[in-house]
OpenMM code with the backbone's topology and positions (N, CA, C; nanometers):
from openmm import Vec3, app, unit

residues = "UNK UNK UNK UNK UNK UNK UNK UNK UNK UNK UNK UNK UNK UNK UNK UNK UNK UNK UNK UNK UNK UNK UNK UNK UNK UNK UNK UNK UNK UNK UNK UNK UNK UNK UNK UNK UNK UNK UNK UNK UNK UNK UNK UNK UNK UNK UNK UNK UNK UNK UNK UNK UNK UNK UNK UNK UNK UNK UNK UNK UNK UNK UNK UNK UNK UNK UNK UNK UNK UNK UNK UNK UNK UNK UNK UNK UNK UNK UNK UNK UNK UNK UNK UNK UNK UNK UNK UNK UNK UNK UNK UNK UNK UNK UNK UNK UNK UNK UNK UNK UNK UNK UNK UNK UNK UNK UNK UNK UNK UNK UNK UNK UNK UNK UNK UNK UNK UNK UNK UNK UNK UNK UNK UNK UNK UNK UNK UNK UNK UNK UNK UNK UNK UNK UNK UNK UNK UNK UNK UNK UNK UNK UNK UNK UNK UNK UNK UNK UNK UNK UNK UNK UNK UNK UNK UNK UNK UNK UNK UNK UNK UNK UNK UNK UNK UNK UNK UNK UNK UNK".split()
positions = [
    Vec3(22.8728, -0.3369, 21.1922),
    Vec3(22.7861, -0.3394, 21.3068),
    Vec3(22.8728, -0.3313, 21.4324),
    Vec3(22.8111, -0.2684, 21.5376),
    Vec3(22.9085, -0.2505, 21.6453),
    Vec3(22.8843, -0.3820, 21.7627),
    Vec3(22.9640, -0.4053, 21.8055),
    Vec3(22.9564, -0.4907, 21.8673),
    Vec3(22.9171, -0.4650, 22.0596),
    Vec3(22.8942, -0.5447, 22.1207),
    Vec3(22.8654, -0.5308, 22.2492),
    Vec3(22.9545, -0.4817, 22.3011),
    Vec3(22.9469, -0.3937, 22.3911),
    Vec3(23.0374, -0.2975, 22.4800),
    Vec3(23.0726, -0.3637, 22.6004),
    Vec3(23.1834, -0.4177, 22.6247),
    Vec3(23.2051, -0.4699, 22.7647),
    Vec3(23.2638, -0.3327, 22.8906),
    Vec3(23.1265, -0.3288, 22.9571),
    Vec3(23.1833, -0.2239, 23.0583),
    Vec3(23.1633, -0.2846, 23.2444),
    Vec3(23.1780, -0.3636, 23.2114),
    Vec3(23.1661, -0.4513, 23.3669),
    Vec3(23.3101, -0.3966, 23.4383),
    Vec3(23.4634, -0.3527, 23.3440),
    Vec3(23.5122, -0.2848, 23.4211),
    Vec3(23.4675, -0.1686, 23.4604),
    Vec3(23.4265, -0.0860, 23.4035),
    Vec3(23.3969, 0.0207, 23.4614),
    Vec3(23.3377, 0.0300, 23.5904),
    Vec3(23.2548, -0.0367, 23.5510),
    Vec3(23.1108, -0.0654, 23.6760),
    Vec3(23.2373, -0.1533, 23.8060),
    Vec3(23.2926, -0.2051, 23.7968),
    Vec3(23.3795, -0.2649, 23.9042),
    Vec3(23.4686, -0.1841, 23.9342),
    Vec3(23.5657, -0.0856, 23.8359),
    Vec3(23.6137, 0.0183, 23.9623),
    Vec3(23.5500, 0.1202, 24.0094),
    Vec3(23.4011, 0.1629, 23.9590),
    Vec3(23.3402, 0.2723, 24.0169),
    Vec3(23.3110, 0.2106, 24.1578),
    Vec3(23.2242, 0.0860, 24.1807),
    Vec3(23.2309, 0.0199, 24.2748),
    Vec3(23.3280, 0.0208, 24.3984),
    Vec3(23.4503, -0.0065, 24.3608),
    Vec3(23.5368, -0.0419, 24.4569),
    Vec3(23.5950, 0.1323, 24.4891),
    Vec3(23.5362, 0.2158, 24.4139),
    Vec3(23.6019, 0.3409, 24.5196),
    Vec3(23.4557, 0.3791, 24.5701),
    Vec3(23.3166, 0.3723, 24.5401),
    Vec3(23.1911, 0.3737, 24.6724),
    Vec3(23.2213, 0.2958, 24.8007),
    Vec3(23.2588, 0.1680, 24.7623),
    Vec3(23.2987, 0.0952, 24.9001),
    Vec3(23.4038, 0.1615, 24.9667),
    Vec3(23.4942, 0.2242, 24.8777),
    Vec3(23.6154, 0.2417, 24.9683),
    Vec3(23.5408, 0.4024, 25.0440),
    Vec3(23.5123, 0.4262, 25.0075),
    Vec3(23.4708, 0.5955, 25.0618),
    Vec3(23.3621, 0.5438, 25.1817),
    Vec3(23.2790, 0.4655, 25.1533),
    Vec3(23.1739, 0.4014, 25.2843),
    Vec3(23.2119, 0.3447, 25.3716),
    Vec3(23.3791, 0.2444, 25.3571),
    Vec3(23.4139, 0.2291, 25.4817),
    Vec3(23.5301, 0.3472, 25.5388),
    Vec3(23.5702, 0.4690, 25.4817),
    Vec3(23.6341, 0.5734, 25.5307),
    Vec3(23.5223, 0.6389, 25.6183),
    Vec3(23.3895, 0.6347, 25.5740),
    Vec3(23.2726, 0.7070, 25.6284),
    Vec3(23.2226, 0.6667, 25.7525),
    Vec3(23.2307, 0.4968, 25.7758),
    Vec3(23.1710, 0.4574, 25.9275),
    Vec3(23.2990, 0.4849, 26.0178),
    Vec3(23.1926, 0.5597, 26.1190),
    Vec3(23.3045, 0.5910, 26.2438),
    Vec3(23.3259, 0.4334, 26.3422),
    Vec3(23.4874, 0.4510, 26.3804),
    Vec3(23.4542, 0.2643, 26.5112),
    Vec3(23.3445, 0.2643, 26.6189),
    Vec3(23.2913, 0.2075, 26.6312),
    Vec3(23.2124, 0.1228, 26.7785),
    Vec3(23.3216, 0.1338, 26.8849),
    Vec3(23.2592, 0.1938, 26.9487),
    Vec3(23.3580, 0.2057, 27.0834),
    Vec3(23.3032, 0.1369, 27.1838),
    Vec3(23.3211, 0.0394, 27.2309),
    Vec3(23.2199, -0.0526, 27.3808),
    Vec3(23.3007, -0.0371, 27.4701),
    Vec3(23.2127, 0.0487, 27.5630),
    Vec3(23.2332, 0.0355, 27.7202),
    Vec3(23.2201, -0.0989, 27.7743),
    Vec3(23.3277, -0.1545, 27.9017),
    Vec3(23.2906, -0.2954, 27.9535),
    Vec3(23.2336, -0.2189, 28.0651),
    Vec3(23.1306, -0.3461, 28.0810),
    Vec3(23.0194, -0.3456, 28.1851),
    Vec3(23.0562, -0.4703, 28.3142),
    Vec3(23.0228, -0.3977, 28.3788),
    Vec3(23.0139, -0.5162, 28.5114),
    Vec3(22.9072, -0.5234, 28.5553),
    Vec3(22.8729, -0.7109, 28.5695),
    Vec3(22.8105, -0.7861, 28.6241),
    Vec3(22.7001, -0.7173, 28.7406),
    Vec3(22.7654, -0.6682, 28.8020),
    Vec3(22.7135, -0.6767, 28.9694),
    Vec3(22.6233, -0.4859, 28.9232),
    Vec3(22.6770, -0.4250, 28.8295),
    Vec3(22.6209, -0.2999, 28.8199),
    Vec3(22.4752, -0.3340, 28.7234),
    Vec3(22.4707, -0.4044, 28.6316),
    Vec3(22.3464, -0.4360, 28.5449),
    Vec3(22.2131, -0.4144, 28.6650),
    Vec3(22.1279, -0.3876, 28.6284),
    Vec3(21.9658, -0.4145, 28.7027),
    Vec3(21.9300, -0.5106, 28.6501),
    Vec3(21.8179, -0.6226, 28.7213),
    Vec3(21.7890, -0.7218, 28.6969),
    Vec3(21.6694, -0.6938, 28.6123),
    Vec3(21.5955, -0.5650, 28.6373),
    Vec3(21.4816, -0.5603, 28.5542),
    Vec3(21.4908, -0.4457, 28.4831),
    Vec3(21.4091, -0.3861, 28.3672),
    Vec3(21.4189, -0.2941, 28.2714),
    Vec3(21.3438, -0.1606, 28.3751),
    Vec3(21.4181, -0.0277, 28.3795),
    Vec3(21.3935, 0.1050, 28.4699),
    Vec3(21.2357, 0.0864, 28.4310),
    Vec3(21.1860, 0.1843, 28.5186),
    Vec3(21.0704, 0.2202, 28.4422),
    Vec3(21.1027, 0.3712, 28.3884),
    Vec3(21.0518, 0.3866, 28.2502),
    Vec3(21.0773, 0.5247, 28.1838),
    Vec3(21.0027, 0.6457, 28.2209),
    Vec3(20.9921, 0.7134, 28.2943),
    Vec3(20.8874, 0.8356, 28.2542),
    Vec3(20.9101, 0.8871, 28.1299),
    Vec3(20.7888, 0.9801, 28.1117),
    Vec3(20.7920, 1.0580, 28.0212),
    Vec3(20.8689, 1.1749, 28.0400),
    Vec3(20.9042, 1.2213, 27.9187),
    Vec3(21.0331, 1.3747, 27.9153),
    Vec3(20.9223, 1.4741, 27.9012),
    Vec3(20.8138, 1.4513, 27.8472),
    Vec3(20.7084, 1.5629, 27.7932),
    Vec3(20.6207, 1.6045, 27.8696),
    Vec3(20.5949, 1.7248, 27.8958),
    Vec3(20.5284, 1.8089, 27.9896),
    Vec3(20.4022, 1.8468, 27.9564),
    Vec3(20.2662, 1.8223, 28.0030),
    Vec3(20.1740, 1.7799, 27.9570),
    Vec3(20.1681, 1.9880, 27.9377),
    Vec3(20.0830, 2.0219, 27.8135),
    Vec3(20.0848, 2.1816, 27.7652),
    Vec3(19.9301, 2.2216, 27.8270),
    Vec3(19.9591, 2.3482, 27.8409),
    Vec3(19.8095, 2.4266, 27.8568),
    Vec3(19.6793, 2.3724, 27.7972),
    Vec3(19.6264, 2.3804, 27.9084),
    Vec3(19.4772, 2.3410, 27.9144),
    Vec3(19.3920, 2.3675, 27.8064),
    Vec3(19.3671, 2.2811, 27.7074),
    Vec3(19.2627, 2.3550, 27.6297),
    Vec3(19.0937, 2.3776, 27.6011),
    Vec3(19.0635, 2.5033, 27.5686),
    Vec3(18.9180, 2.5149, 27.5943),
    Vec3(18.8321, 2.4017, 27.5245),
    Vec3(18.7259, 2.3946, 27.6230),
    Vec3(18.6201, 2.2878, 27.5761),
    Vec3(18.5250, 2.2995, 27.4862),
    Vec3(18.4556, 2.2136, 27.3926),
    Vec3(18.3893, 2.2610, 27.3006),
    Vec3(18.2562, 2.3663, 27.3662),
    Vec3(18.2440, 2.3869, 27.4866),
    Vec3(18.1401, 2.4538, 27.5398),
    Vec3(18.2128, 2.6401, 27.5456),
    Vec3(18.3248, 2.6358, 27.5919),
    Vec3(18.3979, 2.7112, 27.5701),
    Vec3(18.4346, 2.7874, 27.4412),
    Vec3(18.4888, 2.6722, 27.3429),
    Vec3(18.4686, 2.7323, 27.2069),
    Vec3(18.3536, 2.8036, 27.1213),
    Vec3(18.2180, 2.7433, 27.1562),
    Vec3(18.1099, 2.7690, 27.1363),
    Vec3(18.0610, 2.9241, 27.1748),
    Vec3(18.0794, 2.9240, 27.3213),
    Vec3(18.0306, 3.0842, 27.3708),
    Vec3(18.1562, 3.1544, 27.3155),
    Vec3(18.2494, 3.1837, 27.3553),
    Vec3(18.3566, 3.2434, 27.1884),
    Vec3(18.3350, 3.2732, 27.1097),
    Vec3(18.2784, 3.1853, 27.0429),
    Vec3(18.2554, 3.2033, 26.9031),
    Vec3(18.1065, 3.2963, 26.8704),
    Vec3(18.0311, 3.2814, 26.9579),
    Vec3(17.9399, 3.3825, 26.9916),
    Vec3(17.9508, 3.5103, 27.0230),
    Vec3(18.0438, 3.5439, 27.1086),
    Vec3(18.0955, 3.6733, 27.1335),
    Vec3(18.1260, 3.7035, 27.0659),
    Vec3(18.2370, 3.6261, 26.9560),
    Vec3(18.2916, 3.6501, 26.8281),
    Vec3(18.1817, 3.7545, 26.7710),
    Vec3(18.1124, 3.6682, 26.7094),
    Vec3(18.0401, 3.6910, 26.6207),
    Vec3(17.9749, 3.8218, 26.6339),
    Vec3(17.9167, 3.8321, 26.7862),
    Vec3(17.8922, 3.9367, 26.7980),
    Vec3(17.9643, 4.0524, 26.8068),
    Vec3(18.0593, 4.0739, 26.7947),
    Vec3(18.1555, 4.1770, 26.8245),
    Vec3(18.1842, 4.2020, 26.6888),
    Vec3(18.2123, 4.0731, 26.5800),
    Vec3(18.2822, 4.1025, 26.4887),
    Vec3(18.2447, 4.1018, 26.3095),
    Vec3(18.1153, 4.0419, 26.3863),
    Vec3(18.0023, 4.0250, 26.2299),
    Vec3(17.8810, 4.1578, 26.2121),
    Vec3(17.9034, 4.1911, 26.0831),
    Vec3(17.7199, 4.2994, 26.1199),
    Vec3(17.6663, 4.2094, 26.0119),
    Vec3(17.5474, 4.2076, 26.1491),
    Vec3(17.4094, 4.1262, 26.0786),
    Vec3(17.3746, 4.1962, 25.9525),
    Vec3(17.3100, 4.1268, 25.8472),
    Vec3(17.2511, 4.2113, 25.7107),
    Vec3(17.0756, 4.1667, 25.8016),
    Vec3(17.0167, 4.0775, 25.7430),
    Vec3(16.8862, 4.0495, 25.7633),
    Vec3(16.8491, 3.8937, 25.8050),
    Vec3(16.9421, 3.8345, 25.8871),
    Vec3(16.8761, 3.6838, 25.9390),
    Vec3(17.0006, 3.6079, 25.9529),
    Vec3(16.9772, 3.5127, 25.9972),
    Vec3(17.0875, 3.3916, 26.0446),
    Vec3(17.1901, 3.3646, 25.9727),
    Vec3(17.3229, 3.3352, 25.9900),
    Vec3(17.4054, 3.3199, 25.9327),
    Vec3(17.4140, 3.1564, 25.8859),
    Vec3(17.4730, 3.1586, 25.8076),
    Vec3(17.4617, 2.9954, 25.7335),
    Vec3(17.5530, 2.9366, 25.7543),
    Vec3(17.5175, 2.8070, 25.7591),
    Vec3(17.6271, 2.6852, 25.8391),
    Vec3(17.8134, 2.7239, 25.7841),
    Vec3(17.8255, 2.7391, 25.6581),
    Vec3(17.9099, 2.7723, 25.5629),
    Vec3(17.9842, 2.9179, 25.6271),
    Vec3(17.9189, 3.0317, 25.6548),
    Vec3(17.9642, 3.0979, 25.6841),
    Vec3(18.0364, 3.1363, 25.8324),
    Vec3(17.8934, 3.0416, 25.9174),
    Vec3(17.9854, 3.0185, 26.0681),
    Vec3(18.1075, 2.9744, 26.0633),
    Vec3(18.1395, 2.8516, 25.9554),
    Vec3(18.2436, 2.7995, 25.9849),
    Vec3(18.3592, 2.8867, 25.9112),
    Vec3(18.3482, 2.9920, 25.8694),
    Vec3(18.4362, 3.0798, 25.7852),
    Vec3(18.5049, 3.1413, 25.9340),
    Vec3(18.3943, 3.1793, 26.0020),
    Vec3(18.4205, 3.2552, 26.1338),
    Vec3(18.4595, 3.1846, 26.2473),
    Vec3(18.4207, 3.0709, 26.2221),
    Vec3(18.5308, 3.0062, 26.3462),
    Vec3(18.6616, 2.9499, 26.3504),
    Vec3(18.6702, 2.9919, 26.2194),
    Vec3(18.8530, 2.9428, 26.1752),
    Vec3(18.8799, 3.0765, 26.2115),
    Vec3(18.8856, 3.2066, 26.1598),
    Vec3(18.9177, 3.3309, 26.1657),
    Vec3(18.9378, 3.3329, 26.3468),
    Vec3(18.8187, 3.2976, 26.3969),
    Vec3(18.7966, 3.3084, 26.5655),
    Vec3(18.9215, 3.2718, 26.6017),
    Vec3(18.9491, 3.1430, 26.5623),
    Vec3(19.0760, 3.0368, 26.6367),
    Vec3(19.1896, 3.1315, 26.5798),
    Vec3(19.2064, 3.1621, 26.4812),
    Vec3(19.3450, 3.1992, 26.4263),
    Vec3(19.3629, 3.3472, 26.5034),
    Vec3(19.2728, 3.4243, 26.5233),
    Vec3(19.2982, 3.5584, 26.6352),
    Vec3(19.2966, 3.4859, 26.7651),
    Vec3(19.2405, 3.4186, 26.8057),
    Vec3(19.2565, 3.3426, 26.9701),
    Vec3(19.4061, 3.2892, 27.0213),
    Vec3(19.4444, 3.2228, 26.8515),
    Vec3(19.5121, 3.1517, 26.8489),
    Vec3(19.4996, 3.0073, 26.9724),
    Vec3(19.3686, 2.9510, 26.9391),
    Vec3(19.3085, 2.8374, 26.9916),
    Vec3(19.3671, 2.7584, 26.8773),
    Vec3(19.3882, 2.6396, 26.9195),
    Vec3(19.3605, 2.4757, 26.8719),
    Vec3(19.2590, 2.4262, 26.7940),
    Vec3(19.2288, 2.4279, 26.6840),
    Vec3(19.0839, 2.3792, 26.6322),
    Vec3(19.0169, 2.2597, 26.6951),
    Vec3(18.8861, 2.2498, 26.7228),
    Vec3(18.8420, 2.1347, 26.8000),
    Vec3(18.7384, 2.0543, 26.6667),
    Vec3(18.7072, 1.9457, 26.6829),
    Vec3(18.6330, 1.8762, 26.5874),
    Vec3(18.4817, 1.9737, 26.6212),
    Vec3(18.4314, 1.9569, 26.5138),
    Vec3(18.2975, 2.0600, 26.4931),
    Vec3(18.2171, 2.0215, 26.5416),
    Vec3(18.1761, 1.9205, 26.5248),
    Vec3(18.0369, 1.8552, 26.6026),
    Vec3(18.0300, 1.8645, 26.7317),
    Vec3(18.1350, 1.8630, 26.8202),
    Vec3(18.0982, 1.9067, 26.9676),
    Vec3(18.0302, 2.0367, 26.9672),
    Vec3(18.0956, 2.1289, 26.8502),
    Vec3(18.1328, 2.2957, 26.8834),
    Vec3(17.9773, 2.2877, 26.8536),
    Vec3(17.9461, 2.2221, 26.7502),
    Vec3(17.8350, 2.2601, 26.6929),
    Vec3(17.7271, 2.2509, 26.7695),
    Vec3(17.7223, 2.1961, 26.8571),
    Vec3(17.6201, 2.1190, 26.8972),
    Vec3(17.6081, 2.1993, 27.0336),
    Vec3(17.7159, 2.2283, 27.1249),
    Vec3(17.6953, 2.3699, 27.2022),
    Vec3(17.6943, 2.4961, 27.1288),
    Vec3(17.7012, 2.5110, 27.0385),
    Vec3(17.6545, 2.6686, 26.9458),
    Vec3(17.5273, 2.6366, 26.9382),
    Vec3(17.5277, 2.5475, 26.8842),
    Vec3(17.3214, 2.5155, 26.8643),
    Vec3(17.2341, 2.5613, 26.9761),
    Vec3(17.3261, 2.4942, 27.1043),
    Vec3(17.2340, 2.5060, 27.2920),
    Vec3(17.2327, 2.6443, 27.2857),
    Vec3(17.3491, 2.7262, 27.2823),
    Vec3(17.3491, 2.8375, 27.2724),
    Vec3(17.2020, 2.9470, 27.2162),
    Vec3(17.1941, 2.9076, 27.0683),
    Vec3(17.1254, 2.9990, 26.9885),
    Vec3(17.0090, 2.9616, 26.9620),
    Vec3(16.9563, 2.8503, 26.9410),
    Vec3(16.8560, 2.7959, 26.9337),
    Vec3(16.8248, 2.7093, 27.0034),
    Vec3(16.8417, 2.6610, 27.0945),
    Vec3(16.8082, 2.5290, 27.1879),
    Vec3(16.8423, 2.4048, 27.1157),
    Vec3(16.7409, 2.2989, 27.1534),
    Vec3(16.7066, 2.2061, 27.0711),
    Vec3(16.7147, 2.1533, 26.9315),
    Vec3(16.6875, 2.2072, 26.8952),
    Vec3(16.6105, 2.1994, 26.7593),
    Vec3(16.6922, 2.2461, 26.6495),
    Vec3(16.7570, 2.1993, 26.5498),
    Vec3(16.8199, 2.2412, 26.4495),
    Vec3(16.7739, 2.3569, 26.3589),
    Vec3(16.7756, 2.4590, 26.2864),
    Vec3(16.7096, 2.5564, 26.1723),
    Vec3(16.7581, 2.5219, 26.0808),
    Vec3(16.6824, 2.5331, 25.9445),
    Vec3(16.6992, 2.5229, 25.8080),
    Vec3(16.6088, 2.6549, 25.7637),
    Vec3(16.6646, 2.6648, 25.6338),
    Vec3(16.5441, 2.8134, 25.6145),
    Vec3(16.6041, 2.7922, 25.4316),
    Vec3(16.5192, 2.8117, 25.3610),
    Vec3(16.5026, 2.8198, 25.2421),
    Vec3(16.5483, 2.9620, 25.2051),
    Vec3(16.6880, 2.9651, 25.1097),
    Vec3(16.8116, 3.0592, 25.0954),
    Vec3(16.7644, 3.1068, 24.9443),
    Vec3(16.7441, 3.1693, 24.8631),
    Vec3(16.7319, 3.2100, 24.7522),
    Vec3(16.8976, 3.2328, 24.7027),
    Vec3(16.9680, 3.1826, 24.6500),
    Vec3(17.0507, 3.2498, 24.6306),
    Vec3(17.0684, 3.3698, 24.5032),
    Vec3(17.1848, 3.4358, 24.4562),
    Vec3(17.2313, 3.5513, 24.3475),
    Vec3(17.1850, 3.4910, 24.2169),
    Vec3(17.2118, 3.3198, 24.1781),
    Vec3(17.1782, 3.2814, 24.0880),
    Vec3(17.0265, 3.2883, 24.0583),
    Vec3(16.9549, 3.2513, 24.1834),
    Vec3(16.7666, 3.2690, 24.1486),
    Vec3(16.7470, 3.0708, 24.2247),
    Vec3(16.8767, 3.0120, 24.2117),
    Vec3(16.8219, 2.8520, 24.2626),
    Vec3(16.8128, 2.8916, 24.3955),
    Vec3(16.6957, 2.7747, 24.4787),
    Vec3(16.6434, 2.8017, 24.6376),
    Vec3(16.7149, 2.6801, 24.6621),
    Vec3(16.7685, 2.6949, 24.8009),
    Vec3(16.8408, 2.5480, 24.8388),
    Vec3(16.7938, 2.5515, 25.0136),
    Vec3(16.7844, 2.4612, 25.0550),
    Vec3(16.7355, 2.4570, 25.2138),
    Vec3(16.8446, 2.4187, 25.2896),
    Vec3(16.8948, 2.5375, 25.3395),
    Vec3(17.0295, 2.5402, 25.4022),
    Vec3(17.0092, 2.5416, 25.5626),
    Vec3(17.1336, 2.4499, 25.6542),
    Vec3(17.1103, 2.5096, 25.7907),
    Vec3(17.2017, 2.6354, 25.7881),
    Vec3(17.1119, 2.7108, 25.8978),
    Vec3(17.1527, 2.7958, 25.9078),
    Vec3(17.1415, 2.8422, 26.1086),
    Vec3(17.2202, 2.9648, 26.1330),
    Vec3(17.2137, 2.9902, 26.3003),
    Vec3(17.1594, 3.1141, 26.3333),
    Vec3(16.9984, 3.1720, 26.4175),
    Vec3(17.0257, 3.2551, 26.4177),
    Vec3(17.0593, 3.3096, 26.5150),
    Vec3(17.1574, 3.4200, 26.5294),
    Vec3(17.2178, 3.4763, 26.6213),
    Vec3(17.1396, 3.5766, 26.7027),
    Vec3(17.1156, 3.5662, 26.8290),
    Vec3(17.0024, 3.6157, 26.9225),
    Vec3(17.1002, 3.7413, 26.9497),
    Vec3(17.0382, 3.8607, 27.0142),
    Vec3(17.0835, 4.0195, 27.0179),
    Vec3(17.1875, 4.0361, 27.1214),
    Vec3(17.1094, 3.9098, 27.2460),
    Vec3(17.2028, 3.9690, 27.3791),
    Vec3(17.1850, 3.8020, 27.4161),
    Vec3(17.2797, 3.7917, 27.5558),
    Vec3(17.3096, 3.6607, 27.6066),
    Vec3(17.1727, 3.5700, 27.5982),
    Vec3(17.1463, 3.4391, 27.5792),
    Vec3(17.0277, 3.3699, 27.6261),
    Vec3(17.0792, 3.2657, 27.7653),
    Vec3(16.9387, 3.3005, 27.8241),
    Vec3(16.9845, 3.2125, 27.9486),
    Vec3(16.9685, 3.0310, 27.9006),
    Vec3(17.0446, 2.9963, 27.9441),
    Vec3(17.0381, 2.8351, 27.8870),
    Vec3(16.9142, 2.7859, 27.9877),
    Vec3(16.8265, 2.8280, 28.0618),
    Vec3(16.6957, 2.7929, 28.1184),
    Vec3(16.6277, 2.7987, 28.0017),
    Vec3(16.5677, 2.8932, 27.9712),
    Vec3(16.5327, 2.9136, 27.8320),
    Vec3(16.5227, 2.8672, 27.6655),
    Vec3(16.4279, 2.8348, 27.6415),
    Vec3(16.4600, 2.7586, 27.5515),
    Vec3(16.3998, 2.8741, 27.4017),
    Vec3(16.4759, 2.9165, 27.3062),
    Vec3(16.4245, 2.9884, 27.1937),
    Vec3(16.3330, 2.9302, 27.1370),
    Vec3(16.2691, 3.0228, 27.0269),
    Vec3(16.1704, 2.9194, 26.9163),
    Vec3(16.2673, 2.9496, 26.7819),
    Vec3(16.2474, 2.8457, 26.7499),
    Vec3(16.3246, 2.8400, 26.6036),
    Vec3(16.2471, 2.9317, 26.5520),
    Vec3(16.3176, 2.9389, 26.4046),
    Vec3(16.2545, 3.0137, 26.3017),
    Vec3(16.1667, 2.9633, 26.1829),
    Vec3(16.0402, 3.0228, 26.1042),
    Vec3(15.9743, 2.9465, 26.0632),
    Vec3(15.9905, 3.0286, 25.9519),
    Vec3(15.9856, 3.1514, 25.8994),
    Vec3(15.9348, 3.2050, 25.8041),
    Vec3(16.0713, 3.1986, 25.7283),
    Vec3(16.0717, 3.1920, 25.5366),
    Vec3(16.1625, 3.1666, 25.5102),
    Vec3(16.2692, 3.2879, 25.4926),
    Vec3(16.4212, 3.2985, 25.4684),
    Vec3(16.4544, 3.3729, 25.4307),
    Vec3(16.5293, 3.4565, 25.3008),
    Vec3(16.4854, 3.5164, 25.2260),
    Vec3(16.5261, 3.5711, 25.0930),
    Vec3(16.6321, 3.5348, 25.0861),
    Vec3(16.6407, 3.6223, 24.9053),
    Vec3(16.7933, 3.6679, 24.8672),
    Vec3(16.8853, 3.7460, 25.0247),
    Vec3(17.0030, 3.7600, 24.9969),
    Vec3(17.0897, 3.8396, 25.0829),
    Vec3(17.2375, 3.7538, 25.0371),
    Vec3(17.3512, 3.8811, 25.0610),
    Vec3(17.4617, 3.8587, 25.0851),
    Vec3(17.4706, 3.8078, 25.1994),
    Vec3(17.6394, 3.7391, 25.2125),
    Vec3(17.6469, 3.7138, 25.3009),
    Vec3(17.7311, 3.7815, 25.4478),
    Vec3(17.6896, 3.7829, 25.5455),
    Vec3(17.7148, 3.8482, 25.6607),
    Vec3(17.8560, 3.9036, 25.6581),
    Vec3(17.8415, 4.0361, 25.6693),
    Vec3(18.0200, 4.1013, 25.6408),
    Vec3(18.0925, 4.1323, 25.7642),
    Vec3(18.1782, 4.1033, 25.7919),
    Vec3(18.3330, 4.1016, 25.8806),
    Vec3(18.3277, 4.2560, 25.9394),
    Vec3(18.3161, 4.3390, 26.0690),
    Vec3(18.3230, 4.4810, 26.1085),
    Vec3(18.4522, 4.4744, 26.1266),
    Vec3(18.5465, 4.5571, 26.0703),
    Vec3(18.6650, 4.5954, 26.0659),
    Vec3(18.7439, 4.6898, 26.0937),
    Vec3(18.7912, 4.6532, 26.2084),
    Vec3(18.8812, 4.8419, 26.2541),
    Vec3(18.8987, 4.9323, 26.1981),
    Vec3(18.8696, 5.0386, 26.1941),
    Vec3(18.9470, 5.1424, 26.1233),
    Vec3(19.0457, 5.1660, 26.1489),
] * unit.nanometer
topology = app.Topology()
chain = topology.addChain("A")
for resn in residues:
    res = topology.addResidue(resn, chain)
    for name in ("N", "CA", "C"):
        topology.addAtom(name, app.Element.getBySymbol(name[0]), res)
């Protein structure tokens, strides 16, 4: 039978050449002397080094954007685009703007003033499979609306359909 291995030397000169290499490794402390009469009695005050960056657009801002967007860059098939898909298009929006993403619920909520006023839309979606699900959805009006104005939502439901395709340069 073999007996216990005494390797505590080992382990003690591997040791003593880590230490020796860690104190070859710290560089000296060098202290400047200070005088008395130069110290301040109280701590500076710090400014900041950082330069406050370009202004960024407001969720009211992002909103009409994203409208123009849309219009410029979506072709309508047959009715409102769905919550799911706006937000496909307002990442795409930001990443060509190269805007800042803003939390949605502001955006959302001036896209809403925008397109529909008030009042939220839902519309009963048929989807490819044949299941109906009651989705919100936005619909996108032809030309500017005056924010005096208030739209009427939509009532009637809307079918099957793909979803709204991307117009793409040639």
């Amino acid at each position: 039978m073999l007996g216990a291995l005494d390797l505590s030397g080992i382990a003690n000169a591997l040791g003593a050449k880590v230490q020796a290499a860690a104190v070859e490794a710290t560089p000296e402390l060098v202290t400047e002397p200070t005088l008395a009469h130069q110290m301040p009695t109280t701590a500076p005050k710090r400014r900041s080094i950082l330069q406050p960056g370009p202004r960024q657009p407001s969720a009211k801002e992002h909103a009409e954007r994203l409208l123009d967007w849309v219009h410029t860059n979506v072709e309508l098939l047959d009715g409102p685009i769905t919550h799911a898909a706006i937000m496909e298009f307002y990442t795409e929006m930001l990443i060509e703007q190269d805007w800042t993403p803003r939390p949605w619920n502001p955006v959302a909520h001036q896209f809403r003033l925008l397109t529909t006023g008030k009042c939220k839309v839902y519309a009963w979606i048929t989807t490819t499979t044949g299941a109906v699900h009651r989705l919100r959805v936005y619909p996108i009006p032809d030309q500017e609306i005056d924010s005096a104005s208030t739209p009427q939502p939509m009532t009637e439901p809307v079918g099957s359909r793909t979803a709204p395709k991307l117009r793409r340069a040639a």
